[in-house]
N, C-alpha and C positions, 0 to 999 in steps of 0.2 A: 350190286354186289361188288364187295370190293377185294383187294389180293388176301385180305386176314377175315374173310367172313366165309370163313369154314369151320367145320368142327375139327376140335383135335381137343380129346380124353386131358385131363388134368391141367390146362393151361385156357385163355379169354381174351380176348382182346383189347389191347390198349393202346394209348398213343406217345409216342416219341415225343422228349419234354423238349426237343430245341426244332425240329423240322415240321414237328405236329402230324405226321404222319399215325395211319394205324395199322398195330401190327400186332401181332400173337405177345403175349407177355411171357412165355419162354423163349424168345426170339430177342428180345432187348437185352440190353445190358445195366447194368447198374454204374455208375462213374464214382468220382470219388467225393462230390457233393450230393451223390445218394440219390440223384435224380437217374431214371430211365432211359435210356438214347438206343438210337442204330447203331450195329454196330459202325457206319462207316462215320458216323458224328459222334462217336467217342472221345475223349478227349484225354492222357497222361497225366496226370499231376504234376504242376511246375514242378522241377527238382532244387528248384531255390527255396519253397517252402519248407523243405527239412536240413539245412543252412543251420545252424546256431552258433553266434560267436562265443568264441573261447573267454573265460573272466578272466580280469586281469587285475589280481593283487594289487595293489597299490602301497601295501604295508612294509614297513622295512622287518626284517626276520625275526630282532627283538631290540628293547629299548629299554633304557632305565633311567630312572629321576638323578637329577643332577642337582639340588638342590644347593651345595655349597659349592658350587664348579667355579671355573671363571667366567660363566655367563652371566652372575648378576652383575648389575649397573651400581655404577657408585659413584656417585654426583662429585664430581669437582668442581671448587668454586675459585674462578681463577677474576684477579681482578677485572676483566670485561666483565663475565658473568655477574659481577657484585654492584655494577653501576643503575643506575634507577630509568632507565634511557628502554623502554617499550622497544621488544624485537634486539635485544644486545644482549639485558638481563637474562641471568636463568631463576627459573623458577625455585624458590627456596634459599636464594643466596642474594638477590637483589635489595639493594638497600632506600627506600624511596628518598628522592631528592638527593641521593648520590652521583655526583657523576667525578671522575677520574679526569682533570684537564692532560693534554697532551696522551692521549691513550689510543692508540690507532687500535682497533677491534674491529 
């Protein structure tokens, strides 16, 4: 016979989920992964677990299309750029078998 093999009206015996002991099941406790224990192998719930970072916007408050701003690009084509010379040329202005003598670029 052990210290939980008796009777007592509305309650049975079972055993403690982490020490394995057995003990009256109105006598354990419940924890907070739902498991059974003593009460002295009880165990708090981290309080890091209910922690949640703050979200953080990233959005600026409002924005509008700028379509004729001064942000479009607008190709100038300065004599460097017009020479036929790979890595000097610009695209769209380059003249093939061009090239400009005395033209420091």
């Amino acid at each position: 016979m052990g210290r939980a093999d008796f009777y007592s009206p509305g309650t049975w015996n079972a055993y403690c989920s982490l020490c394995g002991r057995k003990a009256k099941a109105s006598w354990l406790v419940r924890n907070w992964q739902g498991f059974y224990r003593c009460p002295e192998h009880n165990e708090p719930r981290q309080p890091q677990d209910f922690v949640h970072g703050v979200e953080d916007k990233m959005t600026v408050p409002w924005a509008q299309s700028n379509e004729n701003g001064p942000n479009n690009f607008v190709q100038l084509c300065t004599p460097c750029g017009q020479q036929g010379i790979a890595g000097i040329a610009v695209v769209g202005c380059a003249t093939v078998g061009l090239t400009i003598p005395n033209l420091s670029c």
